[in-house]
C-alpha positions as CSV (number, residue, x, y, z in Angstrom):
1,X,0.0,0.0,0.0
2,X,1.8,2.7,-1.3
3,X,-0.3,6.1,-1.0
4,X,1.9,8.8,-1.3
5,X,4.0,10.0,-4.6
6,X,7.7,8.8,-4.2
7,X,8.7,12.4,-5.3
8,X,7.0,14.1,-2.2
9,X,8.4,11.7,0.0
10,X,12.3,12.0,-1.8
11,X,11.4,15.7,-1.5
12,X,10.9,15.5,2.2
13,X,13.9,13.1,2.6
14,X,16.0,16.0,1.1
15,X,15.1,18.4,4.0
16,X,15.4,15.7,7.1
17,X,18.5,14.2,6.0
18,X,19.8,17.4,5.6
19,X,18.6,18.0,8.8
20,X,19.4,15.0,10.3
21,X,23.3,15.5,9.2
22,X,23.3,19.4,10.9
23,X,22.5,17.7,13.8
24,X,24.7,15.1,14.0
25,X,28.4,13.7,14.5
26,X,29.0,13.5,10.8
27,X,32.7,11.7,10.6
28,X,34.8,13.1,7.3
29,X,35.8,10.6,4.9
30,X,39.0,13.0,4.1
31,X,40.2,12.0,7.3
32,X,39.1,9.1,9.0
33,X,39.1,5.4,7.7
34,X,36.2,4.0,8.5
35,X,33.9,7.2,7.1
36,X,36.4,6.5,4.1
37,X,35.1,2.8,4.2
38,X,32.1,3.7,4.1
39,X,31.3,6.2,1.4
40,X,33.7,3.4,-1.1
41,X,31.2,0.7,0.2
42,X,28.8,2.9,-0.5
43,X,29.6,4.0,-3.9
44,X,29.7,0.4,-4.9
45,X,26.8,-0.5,-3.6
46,X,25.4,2.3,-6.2
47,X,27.2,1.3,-8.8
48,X,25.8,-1.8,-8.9
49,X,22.3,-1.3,-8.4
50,X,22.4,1.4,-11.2
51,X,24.1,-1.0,-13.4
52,X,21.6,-3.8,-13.0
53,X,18.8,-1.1,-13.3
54,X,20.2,-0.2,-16.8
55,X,20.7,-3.5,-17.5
56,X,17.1,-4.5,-16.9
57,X,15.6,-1.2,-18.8
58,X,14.8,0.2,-15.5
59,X,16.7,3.1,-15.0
60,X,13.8,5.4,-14.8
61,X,12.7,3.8,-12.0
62,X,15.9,5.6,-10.0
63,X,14.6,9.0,-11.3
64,X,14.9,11.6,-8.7
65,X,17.5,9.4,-6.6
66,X,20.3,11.6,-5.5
67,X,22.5,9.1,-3.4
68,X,24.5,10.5,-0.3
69,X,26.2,8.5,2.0
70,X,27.7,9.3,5.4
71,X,28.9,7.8,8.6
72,X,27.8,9.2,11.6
73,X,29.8,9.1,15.2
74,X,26.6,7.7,17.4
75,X,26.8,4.5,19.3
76,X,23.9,3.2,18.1
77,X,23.9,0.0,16.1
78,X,22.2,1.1,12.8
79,X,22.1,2.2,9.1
80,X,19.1,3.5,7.0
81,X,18.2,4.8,3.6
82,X,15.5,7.7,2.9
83,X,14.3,8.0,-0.4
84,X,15.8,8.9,-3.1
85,X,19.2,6.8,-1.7
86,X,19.8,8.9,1.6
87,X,22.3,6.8,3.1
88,X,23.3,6.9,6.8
89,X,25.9,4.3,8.8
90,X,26.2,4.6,12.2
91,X,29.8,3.8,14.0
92,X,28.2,1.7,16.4
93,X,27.5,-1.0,14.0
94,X,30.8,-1.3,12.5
95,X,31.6,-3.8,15.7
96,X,29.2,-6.0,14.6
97,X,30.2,-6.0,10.5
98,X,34.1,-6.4,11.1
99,X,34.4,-6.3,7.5
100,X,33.4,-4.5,4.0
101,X,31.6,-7.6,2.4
102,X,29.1,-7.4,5.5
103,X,28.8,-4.0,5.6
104,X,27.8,-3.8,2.1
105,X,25.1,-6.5,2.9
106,X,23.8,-3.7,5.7
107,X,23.8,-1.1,2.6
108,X,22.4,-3.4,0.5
109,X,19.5,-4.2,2.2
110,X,19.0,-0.8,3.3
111,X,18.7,0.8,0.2
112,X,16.4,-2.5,-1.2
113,X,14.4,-1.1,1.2
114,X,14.2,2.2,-0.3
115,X,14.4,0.9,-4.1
116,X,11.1,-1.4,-3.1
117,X,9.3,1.7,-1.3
118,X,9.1,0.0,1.6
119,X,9.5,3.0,3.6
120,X,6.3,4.6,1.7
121,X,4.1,1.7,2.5
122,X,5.0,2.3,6.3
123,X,4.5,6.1,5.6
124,X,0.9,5.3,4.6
125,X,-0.3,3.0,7.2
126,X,1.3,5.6,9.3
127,X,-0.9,8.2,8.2
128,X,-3.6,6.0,7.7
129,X,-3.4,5.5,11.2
130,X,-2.1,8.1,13.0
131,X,-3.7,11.4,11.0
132,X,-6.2,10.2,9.2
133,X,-4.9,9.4,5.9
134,X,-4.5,13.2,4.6
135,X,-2.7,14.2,1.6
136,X,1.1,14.5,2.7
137,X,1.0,18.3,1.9
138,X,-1.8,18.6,4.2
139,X,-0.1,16.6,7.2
140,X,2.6,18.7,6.8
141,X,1.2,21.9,6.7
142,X,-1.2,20.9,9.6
143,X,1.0,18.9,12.1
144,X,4.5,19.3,10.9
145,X,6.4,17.8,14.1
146,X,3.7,14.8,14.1
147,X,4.0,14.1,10.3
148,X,8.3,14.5,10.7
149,X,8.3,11.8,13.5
150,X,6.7,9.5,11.4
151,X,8.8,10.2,8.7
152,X,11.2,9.5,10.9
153,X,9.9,6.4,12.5
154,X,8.8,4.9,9.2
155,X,12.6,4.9,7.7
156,X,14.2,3.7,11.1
157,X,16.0,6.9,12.2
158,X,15.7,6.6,15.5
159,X,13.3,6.3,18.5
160,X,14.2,9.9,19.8
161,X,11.9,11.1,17.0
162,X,8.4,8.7,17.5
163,X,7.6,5.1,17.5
164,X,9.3,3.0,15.1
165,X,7.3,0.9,12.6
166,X,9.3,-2.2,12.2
167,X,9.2,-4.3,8.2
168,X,7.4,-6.7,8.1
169,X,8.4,-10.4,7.5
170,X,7.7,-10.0,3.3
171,X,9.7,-6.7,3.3
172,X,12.6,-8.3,5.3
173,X,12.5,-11.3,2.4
174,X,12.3,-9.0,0.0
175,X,14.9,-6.9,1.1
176,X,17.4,-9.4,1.9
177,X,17.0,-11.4,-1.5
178,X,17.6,-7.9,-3.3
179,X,20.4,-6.5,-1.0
180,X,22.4,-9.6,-1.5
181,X,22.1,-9.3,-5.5
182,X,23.7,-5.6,-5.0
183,X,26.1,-7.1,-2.1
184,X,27.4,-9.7,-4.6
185,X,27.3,-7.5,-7.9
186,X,29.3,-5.0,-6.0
187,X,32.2,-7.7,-5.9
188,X,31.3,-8.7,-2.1
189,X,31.1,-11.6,-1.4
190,X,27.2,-12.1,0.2
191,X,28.0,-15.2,2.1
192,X,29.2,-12.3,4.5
193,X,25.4,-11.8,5.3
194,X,25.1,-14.4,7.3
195,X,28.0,-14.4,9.8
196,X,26.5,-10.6,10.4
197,X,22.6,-11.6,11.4
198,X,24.2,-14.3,13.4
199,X,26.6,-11.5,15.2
200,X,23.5,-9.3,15.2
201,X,21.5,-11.3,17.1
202,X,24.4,-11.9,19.8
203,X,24.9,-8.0,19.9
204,X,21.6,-8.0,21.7
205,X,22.4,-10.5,24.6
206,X,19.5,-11.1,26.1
207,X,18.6,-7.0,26.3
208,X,17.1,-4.8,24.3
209,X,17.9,-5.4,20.8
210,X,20.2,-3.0,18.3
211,X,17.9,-0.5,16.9
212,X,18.3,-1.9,13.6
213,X,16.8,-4.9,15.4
214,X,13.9,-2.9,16.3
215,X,13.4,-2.0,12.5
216,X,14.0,-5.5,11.5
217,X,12.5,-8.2,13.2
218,X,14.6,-11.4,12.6
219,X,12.8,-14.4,12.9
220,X,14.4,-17.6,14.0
221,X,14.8,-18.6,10.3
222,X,16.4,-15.8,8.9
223,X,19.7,-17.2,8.3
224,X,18.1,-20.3,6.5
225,X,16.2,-18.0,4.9
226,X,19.3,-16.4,3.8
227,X,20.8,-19.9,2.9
228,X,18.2,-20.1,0.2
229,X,18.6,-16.7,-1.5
230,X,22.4,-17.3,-1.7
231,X,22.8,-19.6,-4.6
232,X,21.0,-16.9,-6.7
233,X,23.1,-14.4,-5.2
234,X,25.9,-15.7,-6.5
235,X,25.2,-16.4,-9.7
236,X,26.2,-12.3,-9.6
237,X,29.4,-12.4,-7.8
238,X,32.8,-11.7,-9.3
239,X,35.5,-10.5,-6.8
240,X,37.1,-7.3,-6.7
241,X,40.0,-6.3,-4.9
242,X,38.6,-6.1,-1.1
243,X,35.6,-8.1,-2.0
244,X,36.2,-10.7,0.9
């Protein structure tokens, strides 16, 4: 259920990322090696979902996408994409990836999320449910700091901002088959994927899960899950230097 026009909503991700960035730690890829990490992770990531877009005649489904990607000094163990490819990795999850091919299964992922509009169909229910289903113009104009929060909420930026609406368990399938295609046409090797949900699930020892957790609900079956989608995964993976 996909109510509102991708364009509004990559027109509002413009103005919250934005946002979100002047009020954060943002860590400069000039100078630091894991922001450096990062945005190359990153660019790949894009690479290769813009080459299997033109590849597949799709291209014009990435009109309006204006990819960013930054790492953020927060603590939190997380990583979201707005629309229009938004991209933000916190530090605190870089524990739990240990390595590029993992964190380009994060990415991956993320931004399948955003590619599949996932994020809009949370949007709607969110207005649905919380303001009455109103244009997005309207909930704007009306009840700005209620219609940011679940903007907010709906592309897992952080509870601070409102309640977060976790994927559900189609989404998660969805995003995972698709974010290891881009993992593994990026030259990473998206085996990787699973050694991180199996450290993800330890980072939350028995407390409160990582907020990507939150946003993600991981059944017990994810990683066979994940065991299934590999072989078709593959079929897409050539190494490149610092693929492993």
């Amino acid at each position: 259920m996909t109510l509102l026009p991708e364009s509004e909503l990559q027109s509002m991700a413009t103005i919250e990322y934005q946002s979100f960035l002047s009020k954060s730690k943002v860590v400069a890829s000039t100078s630091n090696r894991d922001a450096d990490m990062v945005k190359r992770v990153g660019n790949r990531i894009i690479r290769a979902v813009e080459a299997y877009y033109a590849e597949k005649g799709m291209s014009d489904k990435l009109s309006g996408f204006k990819w960013e990607v930054n790492l953020v000094d927060d603590a939190t163990v997380n990583a979201w994409c707005m629309p229009g490819g938004k991209i933000v990795v916190y530090t605190g999850i870089l524990p739990i990836t240990q390595n590029e091919a993992a964190l380009a299964a994060v990415m991956g992922h993320e931004v399948s999320h955003a590619l599949l509009q996932h994020g809009n169909q949370r949007m709607s229910q969110g207005l649905l449910q919380q303001l009455g289903g109103v244009a997005l113009a309207v909930a704007v104009s009306n009840k700005p700091a209620e219609t940011q929060n679940l903007f907010m909420g709906a592309y897992g930026v952080g509870t601070t901002v409102g309640v977060m609406l976790p994927f559900s368990r189609n989404h998660e399938l969805e995003a995972d088959k698709w974010g290891l295609i881009f993992t593994a046409k990026a030259g990473y090797n998206p085996q990787e994927a699973i050694g991180l949900w199996e450290r993800m699930e330890k980072a939350s020892n028995g407390q409160k899960p990582p907020e990507f957790l939150s946003t993600h609900p991981s059944e017990g079956r994810r990683i066979e899950k994940l065991k299934e989608l590999m072989p078709e995964a593959l079929k897409y993976y050539q190494p490149m230097n610092g693929g492993k």
